[in-house]
N, C-alpha and C positions, 0 to 999 in steps of 0.2 A: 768425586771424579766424574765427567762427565762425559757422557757416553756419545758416540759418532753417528749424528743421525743423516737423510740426507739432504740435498741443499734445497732451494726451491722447485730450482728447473728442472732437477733431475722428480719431484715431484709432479711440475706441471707436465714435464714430458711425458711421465709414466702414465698419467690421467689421459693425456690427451692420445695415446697410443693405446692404451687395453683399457680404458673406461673400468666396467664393475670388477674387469676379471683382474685388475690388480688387489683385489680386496677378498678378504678370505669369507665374509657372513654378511657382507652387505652388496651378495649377486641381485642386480635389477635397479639399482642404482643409479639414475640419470645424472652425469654432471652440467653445468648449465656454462656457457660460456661467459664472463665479461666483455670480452671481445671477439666478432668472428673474421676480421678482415684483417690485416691482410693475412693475417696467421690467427687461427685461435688460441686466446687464453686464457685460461680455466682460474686463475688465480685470483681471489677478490680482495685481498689483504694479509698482510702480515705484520708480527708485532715480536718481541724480545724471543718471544718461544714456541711461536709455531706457525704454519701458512695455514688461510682459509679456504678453502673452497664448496663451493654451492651445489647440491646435489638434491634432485628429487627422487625419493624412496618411498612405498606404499603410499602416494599419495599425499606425504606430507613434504615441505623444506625444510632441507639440515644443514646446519653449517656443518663443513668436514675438517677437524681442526690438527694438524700433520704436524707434529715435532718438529725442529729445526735444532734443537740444541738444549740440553736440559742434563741435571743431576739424576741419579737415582732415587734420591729422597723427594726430589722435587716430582716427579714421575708418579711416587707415589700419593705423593699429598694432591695431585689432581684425583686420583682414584678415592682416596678419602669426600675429597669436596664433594663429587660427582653423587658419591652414596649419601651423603649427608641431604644433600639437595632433596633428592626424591622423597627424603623425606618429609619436607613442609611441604604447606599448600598456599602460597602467597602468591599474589597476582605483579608482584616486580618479579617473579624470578623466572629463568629460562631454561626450561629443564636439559638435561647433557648425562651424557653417559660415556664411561669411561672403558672403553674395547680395545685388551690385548693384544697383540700378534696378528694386526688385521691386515696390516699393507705390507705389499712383498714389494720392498725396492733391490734388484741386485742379487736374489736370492737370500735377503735376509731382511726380517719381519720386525715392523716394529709400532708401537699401538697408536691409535686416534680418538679423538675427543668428537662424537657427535653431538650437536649443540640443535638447538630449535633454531632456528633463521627467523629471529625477529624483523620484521618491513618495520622504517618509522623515520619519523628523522632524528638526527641529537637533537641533546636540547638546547645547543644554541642556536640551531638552524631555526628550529621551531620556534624558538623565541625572537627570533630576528622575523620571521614570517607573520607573528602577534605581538609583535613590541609594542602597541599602542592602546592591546587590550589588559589593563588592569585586571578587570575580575579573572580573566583567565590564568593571568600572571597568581594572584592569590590562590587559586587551585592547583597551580603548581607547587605553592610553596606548602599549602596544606599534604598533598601526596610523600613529599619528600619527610615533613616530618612524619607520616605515617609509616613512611619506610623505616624512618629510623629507628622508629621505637618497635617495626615488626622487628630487623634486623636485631635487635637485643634483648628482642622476647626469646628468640630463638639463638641467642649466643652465639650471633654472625658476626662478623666486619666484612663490608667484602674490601678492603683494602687499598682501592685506586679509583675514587669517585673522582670522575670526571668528563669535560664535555664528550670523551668519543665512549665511553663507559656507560652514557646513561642515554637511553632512548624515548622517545615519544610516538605511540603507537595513536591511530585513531586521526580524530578533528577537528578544532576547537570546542566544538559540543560534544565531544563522547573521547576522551581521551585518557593514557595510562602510560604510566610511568615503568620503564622495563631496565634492570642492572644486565651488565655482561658484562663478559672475560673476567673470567673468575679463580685467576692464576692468582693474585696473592691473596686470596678470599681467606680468612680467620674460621675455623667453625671447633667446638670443642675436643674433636680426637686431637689437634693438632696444639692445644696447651702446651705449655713452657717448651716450643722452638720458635725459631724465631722466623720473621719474616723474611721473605725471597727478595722483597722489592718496596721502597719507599713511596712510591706513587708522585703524581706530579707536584711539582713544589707551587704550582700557582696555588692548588686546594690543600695542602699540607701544615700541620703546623711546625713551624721552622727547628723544634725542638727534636720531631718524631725521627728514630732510626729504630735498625731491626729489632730490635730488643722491646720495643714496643709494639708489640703483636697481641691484638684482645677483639673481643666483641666491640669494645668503644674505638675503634682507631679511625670510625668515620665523621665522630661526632664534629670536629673541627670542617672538617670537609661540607658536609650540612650545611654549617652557621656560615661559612663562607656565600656559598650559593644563596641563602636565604638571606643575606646581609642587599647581595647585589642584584637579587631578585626584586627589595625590597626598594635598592636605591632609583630603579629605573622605574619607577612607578612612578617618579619626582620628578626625573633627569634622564629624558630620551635619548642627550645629546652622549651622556658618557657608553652606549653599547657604540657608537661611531669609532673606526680604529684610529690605531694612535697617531699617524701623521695626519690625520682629520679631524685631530683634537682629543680624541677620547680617548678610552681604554681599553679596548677590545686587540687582542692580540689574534684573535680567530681561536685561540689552545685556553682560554682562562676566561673568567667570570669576575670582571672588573680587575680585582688585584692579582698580584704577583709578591715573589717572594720577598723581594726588596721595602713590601709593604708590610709586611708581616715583622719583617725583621724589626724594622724601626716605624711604628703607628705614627708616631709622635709627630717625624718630619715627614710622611708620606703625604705626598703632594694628593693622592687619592681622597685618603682618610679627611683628608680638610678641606676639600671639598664637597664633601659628602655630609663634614657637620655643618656647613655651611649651609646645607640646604633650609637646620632647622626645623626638622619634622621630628614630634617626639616619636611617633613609632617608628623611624629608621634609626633615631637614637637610643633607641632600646639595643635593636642590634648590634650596631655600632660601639656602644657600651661595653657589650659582651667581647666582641668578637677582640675588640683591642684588650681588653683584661687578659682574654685565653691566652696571647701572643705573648704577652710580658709576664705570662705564669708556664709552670713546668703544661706538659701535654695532659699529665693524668688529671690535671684539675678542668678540665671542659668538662663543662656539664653538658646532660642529653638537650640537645634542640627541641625547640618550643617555637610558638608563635608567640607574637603579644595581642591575644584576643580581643583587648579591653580598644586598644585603637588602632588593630587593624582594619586598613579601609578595604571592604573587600568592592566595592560597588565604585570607586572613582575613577575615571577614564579622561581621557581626553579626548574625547569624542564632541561634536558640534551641537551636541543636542539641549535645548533650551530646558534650562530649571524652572522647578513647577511655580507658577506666580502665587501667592498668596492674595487673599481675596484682600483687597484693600479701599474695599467704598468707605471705611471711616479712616483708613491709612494707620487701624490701629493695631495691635495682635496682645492676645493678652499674657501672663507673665509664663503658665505653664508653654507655652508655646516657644520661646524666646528661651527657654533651656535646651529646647532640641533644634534650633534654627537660627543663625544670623539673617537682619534686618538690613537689609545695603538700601539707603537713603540717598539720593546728591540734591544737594540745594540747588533751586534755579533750574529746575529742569531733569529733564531725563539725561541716562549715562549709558556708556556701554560696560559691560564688567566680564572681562578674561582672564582664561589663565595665566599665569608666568609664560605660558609658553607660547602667548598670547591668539590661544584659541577661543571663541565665543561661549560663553556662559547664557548670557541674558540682558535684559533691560533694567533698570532701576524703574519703580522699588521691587527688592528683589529676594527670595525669600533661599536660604542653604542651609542643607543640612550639616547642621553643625560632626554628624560622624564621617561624612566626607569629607569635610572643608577643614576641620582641625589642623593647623599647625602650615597649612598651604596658603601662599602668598597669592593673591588677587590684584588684579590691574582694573583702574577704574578709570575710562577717559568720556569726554564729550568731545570727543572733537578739535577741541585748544588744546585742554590741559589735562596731564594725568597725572594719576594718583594710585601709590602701591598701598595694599596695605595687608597686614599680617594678620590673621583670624586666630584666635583661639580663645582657649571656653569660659574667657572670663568676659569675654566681650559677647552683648546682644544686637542690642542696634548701635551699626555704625552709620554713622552721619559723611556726608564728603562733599566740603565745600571748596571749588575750584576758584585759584588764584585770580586767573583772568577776567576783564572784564568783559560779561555779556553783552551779545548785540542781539538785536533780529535773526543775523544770517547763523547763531548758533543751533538751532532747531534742521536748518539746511544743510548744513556741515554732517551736522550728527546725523542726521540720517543716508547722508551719501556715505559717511562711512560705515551705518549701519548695511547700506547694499552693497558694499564693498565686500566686508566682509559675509554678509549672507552668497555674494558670487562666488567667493573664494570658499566657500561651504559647500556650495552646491557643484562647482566644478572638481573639489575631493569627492563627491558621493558618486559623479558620474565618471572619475576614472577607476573605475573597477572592472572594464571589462580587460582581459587579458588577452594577447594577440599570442599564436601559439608561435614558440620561436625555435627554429630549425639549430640542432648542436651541431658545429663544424667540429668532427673530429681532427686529433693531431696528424692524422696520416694528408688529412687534406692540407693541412699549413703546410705542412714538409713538401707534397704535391708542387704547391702553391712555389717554394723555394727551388724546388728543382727547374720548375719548366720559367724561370728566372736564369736563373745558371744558364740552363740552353738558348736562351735567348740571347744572353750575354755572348758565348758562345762563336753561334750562330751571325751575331755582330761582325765578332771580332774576325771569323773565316772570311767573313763578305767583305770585311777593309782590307785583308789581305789579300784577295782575291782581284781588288779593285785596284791595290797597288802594282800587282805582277803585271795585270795589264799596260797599265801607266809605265813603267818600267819597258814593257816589252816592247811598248812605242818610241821611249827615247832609245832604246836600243838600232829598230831600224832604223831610226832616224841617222845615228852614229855610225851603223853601216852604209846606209848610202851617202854617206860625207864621204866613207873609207873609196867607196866604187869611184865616186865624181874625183877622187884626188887620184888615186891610180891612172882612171886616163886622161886625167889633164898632165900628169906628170911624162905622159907616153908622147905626148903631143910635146912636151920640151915647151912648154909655155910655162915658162919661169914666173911669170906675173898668179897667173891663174896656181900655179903650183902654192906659191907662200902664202896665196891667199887662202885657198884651200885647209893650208895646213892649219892658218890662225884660225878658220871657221870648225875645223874640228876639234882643236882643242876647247876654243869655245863651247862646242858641243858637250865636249866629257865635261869640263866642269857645270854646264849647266844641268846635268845629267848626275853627276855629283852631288850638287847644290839641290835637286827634285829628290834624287834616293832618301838623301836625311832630311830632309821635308817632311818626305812623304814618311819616312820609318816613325819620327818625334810625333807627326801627326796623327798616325795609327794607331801609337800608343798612347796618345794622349784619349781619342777616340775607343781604346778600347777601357780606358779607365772613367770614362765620361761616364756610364749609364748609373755605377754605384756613386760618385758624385753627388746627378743629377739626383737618383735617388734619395740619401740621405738630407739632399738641401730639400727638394720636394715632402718629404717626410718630416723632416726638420719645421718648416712652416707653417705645414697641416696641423702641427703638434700646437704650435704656440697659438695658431687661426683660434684654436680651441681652448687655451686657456684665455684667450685676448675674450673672447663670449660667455667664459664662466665667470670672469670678472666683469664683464656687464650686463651679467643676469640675463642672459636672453637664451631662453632654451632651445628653443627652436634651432636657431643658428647650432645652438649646442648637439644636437638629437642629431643635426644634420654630418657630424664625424662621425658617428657610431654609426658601426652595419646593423641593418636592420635585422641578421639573424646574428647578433651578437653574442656571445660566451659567456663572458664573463664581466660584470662592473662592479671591482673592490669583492666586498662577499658576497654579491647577488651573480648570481647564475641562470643565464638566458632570461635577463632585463624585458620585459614588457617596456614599452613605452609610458603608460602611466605609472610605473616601478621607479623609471628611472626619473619622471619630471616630477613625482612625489619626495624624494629621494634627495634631489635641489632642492625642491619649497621647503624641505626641513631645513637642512643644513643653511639656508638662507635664514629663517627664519629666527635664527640666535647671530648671524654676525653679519657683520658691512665692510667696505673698505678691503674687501681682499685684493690678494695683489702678488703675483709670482714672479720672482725673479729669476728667470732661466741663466743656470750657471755654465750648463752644456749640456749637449743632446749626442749619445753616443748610439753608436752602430751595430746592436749585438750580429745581426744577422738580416738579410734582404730583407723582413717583414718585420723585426723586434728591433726597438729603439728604447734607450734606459733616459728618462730626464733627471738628472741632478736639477734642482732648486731649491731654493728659499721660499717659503709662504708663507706670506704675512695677514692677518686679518684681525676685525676687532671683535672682540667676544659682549654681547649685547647686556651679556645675565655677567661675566665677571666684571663686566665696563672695565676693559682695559685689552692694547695689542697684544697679541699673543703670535711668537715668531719660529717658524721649524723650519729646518733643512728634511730634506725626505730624497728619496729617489724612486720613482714611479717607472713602471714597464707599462709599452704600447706597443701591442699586437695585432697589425695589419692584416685582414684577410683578401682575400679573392677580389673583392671590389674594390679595394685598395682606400677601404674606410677602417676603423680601430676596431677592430674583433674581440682585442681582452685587452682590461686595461688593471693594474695592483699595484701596491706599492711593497718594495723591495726591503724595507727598512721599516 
């Protein structure tokens, strides 16, 4: 049965009216606000079973964690977890303490969870922030297995691993791995009962319900992250969300349930064996075996040591040349290095993703390069080729026939690409961008309204006039026919009377003029608006379709909100951000199906987008619906898709 706790507000209220003195042993207690305008509110989150709020006490931050609704068993089993806790000493975990009878809502007390207040970001924020750094990416996936295996030393699960569940503390140089919210956490007082909650199904195995309640119920959860941890080390383009081609939901780590359920057809899964790298088919291996076996057979998470790369980036930095005054190397060398040769001269050699490696001849470490596909061109003609450990030196003799001016080619594209190197290293300085709160959009929509308004008083005002003149006018018709009629000038009299009537209908004929007109005029400015809006909208995909940034930068406010999952966009964030997403396709191409009107400043685009994918060679076509949010300077403030 579940006991009556109380709702949020009547939480936030209490807070924000007696501060420490609603609390019975945590007097001194600062709470910190999330927002102080136009009202303060103390509230920074809530989830299934309870609101958080931020409070500073002796010095340190707590998260303050208030019931919202909960069993008695379940009441107690945070009180279990909480003592459990203090008892390890592990650097994932968040220490919390579990306090009785602390808050007086209503005259009746009821307990709270003091939690440590981890700073950090998730970890897909963070990974979104170092998507490009491999080795860092490998130190994540080494922490997470050490989690696991802390987590079962100690006959944990905590239950619900996933992106807003798992923190990243620190900087890419000094960083850690932190669990939280620890409601359906497994620890061993709590043996043969069952679990409270399933966890998300993108990290789940499709099998698992409550009855499956143990120390292993993360193991699947792991091998998922460690699967798509491992696939982006390959394939940048799949963390892109999903009407932009990829998989990224913003809530999941590449797959979803639908992917679990059936490996087999998953559009995901086969592009990923696709890739053809035996250490993500290691994974990959696994990960589909657990799905098509009961839950209890997952085994504990592991790395594959033997050809994990932890050192491979795609970074522009040239591999080391080998000394080649005889152009020879001898055989122990050639077990730990491929030889990249092109006849006829020099090559360039990049990645798939077609970033710069180096020049021919050219010497790779075969523990990086295994199983990863290289691009060999001069200029004319290119050449893919597949590296692995059975091959030393590779030879690459280009189809075309050489001239003179291939030496001149290959090197302008060698500066080509060295400027497009150098122009990624120098956009790194970030310009600070000012957050337009919502109270300002709203702002922004009201003093709209009044101007509309404002309009519409002023047409009406200009009409009365208008009116009030063919009025006199129609009186002094009435004065000049009264004394022509006094005068018995029968001439002057019927004339009179036809010039008056003339008058009222033309008087008539001005009223509903001018009334259709006013109305038309006061409907004009949202019109005018939405066609105005309307326009800007397409100006801007008319310049994403021909690559020109600049044109592009020039819709966007310069203290912009939001673009897709980036938050307050830099300028070189956002032109890096194109050069990728350029970078795998051509041929894009939207076809606006309509542009709707949420609100004075929000417009929703229905479309088609079509474009050719460079790595599947072949079109690839979605429907989507994208939101564009106008600010203050009447350029795109926040822009996401809907769908």
């Amino acid at each position: 049965m579940q006991n009556n706790f109380p709702t949020i507000g009547e939480y936030n209220q209490l807070i924000q009216k007696k501060g420490d003195d609603a609390f019975r042993s945590l007097k001194g207690i600062f709470f910190i606000p999330v927002r102080k305008t136009p009202i303060r509110v103390f509230l920074f989150g809530s989830g299934a079973y309870a609101a958080v709020f931020k409070g500073s006490y002796n010095g340190q931050i707590y998260a303050i964690r208030c019931f919202l609704t909960a069993e008695k068993n379940t009441i107690k089993r945070n009180k279990i977890i909480c003592n459990n806790i203090k008892k390890i000493n592990s650097s994932w975990k968040t220490d919390c303490e579990f306090i009785e009878n602390e808050i007086n809502v209503n005259g009746k007390s009821y307990p709270i969870l003091k939690m440590e207040w981890v700073e950090g970001d998730l970890i897909n924020n963070f990974l979104t922030k170092h998507l490009n750094n491999n080795k860092l990416i490998s130190e994540i996936q080494e922490q997470l297995v050490n989690i696991s295996n802390d987590l079962e030393k100690h006959d944990i699960g905590h239950g619900d691993l996933q992106c807003g569940n798992i923190i990243i503390t620190g900087d890419s140089s000094n960083f850690q791995l932190r669990l939280i919210d620890y409601d359906g956490m497994y620890v061993p007082e709590l043996i043969n009962k069952k679990s409270i909650e399933n966890g998300r199904s993108e990290f789940q195995h499709p099998k698992r319900d409550k009855n499956y309640y143990n120390s292993k119920i993360d193991r699947f959860s792991f091998w998922v992250i460690l699967t798509a941890l491992e696939a982006l080390k390959h394939d940048k383009s799949l963390w892109l969300e999903v009407m932009q081609g990829g998989f990224n939901t913003l809530d999941n780590f590449l797959f979803t349930v639908h992917d679990f359920l059936n490996p087999n057809q998953s559009k995901l899964f086969n592009r990923l064996y696709e890739i053809n790298s035996s250490t993500l088919n290691f994974y990959l291996d696994k990960l589909k075996w657990f799905c098509k076996n009961e839950i209890s057979l997952v085994t504990c998470p592991k790395l594959e040591s033997e050809t994990l790369e932890k050192d491979f980036t795609l970074s522009s930095k040239v591999a080391i040349k080998p000394n080649l005054a005889d152009n020879k190397l001898d055989e122990s060398s050639l077990n730990d290095y491929y030889k990249i040769i092109s006849i006829h001269g020099e090559a360039t050699v990049l990645t798939s993703s077609f970033e710069k490696i180096g020049n021919t001849p050219l010497k790779l470490d075969k523990k990086k390069y295994n199983g990863k596909t290289i691009i060999i061109s001069n200029g004319l003609d290119i050449k893919q080729v597949l590296l692995n450990t059975s091959r030393g030196i590779i030879e690459v003799e280009f189809n075309v026939g050489l001239n003179k001016d291939i030496k001149f080619k290959n090197n302008k594209r060698d500066n080509e690409i060295q400027k497009e190197t150098k122009e990624k290293e120098e956009e790194t300085a970030d310009l600070e961008s000012i957050k337009i709160g919502d109270n300002k959009r709203f702002e922004n929509e009201r003093k709209l309204r009044e101007q509309i308004k404002k309009q519409k008083d002023g047409n009406a005002d200009i009409l009365k006039l208008e009116n009030k003149k063919k009025q006199d006018e129609a009186d002094k018709l009435v004065f000049q026919l009264k004394k022509a009629k006094k005068k018995s000038n029968r001439s002057i009299y019927y004339f009179m009377i036809g010039a008056f009537f003339v008058a009222i209908l033309g008087f008539s004929v001005s009223f509903f003029e001018g009334y259709i007109n006013n109305a038309q005029q006061v409907q004009k400015p949202k019109d005018l608006l939405l066609q105005r809006n309307s326009k800007f909208i397409k100006d801007l995909l008319l310049a994403e379709e021909n690559r020109d940034f600049e044109k592009i930068n020039s819709h966007f406010s310069p203290n912009m909100f939001r673009y897709w999952d980036m938050y307050n966009p830099t300028y070189s964030q956002l032109k890096n951000r194109y050069k990728y997403i350029w970078g795998f396709t051509k041929n894009s191409k939207n076809y606006v199906q309509r542009i709707e009107k949420i609100s004075a400043n929000t417009y929703d685009l229905y479309t088609k987008y079509e474009y050719y994918h460079l790595n599947k060679k072949k079109t690839i076509s979605t429907t989507s619906v994208v939101r564009y949010v106008f600010g203050i300077d009447k350029k795109i403030w926040e822009t996401y898709g809907l769908d």
